[in-house]
Backbone as a chain_set.jsonl record, in Angstrom:
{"seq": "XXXXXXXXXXXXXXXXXXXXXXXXXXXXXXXXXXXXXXXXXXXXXXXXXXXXXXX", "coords": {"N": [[0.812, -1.189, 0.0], [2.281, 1.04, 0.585], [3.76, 1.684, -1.66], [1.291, 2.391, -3.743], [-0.057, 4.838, -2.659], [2.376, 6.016, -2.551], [2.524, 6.776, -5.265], [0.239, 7.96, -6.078], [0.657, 10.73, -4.509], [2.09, 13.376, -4.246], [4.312, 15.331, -6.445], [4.652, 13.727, -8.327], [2.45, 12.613, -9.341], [0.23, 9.559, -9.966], [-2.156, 8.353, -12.085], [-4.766, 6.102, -10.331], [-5.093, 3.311, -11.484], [-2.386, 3.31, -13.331], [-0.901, 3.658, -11.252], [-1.592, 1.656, -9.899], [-0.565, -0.684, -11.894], [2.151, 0.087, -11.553], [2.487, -0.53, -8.95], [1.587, -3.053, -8.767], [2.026, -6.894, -8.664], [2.813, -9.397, -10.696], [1.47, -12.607, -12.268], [2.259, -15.275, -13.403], [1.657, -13.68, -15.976], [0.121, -11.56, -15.399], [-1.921, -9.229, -13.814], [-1.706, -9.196, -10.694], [-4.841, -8.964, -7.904], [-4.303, -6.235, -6.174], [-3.686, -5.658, -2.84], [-5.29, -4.02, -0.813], [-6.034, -4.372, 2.026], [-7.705, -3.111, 4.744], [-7.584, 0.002, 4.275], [-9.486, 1.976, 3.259], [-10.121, 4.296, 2.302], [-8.324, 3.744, -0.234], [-9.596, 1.601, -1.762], [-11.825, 2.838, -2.344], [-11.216, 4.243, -4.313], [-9.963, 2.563, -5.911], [-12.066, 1.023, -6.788], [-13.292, 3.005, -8.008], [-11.729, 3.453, -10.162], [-12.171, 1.012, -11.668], [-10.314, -0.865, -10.277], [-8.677, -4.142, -9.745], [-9.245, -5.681, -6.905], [-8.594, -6.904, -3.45], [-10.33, -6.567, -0.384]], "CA": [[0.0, 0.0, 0.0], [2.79, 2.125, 0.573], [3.876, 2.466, -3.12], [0.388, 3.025, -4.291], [0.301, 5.773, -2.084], [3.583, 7.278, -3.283], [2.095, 7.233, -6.242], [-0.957, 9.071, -5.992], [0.574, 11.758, -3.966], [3.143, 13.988, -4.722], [4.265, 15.953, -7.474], [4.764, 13.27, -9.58], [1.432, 11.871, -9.002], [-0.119, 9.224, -11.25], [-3.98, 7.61, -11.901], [-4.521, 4.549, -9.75], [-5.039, 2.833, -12.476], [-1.431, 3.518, -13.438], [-0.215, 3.29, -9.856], [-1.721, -0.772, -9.961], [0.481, -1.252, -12.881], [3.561, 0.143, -11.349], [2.745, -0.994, -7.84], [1.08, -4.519, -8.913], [2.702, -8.277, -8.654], [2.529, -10.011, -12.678], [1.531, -13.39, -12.221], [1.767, -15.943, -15.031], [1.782, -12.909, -16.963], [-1.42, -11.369, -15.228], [-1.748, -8.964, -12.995], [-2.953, -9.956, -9.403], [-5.486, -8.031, -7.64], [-4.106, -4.909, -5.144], [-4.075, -6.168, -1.63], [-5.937, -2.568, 0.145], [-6.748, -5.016, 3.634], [-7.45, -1.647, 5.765], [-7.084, 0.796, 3.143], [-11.079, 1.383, 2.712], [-9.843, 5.238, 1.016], [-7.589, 3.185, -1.732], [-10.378, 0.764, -1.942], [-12.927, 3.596, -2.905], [-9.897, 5.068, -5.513], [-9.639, 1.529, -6.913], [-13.177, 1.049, -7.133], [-13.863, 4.123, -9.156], [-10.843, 3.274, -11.181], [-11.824, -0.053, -12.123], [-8.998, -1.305, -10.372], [-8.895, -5.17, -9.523], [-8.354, -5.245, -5.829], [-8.651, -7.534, -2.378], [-10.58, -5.338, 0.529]], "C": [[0.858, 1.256, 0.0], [3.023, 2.429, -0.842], [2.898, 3.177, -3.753], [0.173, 4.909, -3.703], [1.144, 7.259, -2.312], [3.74, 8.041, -4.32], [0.886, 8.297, -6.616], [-0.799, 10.096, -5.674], [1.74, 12.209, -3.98], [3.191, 14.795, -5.846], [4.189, 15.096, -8.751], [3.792, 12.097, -9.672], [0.753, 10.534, -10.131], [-2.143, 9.207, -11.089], [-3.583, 6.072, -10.954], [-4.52, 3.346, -10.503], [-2.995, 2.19, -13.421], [-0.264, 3.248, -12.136], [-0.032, 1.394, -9.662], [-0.774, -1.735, -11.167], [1.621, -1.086, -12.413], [3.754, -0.806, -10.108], [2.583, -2.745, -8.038], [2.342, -5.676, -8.952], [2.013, -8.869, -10.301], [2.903, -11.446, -11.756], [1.308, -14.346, -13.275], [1.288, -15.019, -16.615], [0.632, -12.203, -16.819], [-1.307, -10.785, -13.839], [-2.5, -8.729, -11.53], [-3.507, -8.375, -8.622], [-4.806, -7.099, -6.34], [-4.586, -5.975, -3.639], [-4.48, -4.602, -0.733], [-6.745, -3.04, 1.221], [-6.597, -3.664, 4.317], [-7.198, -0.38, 5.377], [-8.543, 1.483, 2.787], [-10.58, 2.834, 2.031], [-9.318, 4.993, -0.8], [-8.682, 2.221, -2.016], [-11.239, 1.809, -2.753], [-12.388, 3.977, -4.01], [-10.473, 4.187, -6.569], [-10.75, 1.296, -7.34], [-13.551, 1.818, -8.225], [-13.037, 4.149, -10.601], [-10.857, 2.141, -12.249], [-10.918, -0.895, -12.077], [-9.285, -2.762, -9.557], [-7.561, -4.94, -7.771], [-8.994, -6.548, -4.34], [-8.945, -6.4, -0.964], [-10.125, -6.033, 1.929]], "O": [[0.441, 2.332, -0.429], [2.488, 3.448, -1.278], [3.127, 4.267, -4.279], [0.284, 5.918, -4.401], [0.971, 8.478, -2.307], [4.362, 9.071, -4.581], [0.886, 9.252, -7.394], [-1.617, 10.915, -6.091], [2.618, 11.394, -3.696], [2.096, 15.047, -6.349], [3.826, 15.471, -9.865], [4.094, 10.941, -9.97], [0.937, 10.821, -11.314], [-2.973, 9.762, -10.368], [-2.605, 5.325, -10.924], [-3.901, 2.37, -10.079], [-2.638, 1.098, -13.863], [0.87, 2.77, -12.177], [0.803, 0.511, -9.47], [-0.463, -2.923, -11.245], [2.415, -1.987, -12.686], [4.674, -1.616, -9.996], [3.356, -3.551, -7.521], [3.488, -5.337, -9.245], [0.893, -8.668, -10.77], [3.844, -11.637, -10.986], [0.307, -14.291, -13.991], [0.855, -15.375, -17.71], [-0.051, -12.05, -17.831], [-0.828, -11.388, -12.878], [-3.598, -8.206, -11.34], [-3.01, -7.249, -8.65], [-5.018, -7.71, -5.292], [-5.53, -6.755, -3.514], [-3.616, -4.249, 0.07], [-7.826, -2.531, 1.517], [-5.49, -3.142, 4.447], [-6.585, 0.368, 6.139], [-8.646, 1.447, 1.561], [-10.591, 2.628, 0.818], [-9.591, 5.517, -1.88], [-8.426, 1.974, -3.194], [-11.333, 1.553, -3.953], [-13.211, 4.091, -4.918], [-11.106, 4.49, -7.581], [-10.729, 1.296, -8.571], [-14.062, 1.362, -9.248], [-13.387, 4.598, -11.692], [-10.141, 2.049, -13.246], [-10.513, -1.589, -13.01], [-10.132, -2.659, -8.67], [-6.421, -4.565, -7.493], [-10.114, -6.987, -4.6], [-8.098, -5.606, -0.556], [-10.162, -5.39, 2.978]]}, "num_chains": 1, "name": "protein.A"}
């Protein structure tokens, strides 16, 4: 959660969307869903983003 985070906020901010690609784990060539356990703000992000995620 921290990268996503790092990403969103700052100057060199991205989309979460973009954040789940940088921050994400590639499995079998596929990328697994965001772990945001306790996170329910990045949960609402990812939500709106269409972002594949674990609450």
């Amino acid at each position: 959660m921290d990268c996503i985070r790092q990403k969103l906020g700052g100057v060199d901010s991205v989309s979460m969307a973009v954040a789940a690609k940088i921050c994400g784990h590639v499995v079998d060539g596929r990328l697994t869903p965001l772990d945001l356990h306790g996170a329910p703000e990045l949960q609402v992000e990812a939500r709106h983003s269409g972002v594949a995620y674990t609450p």
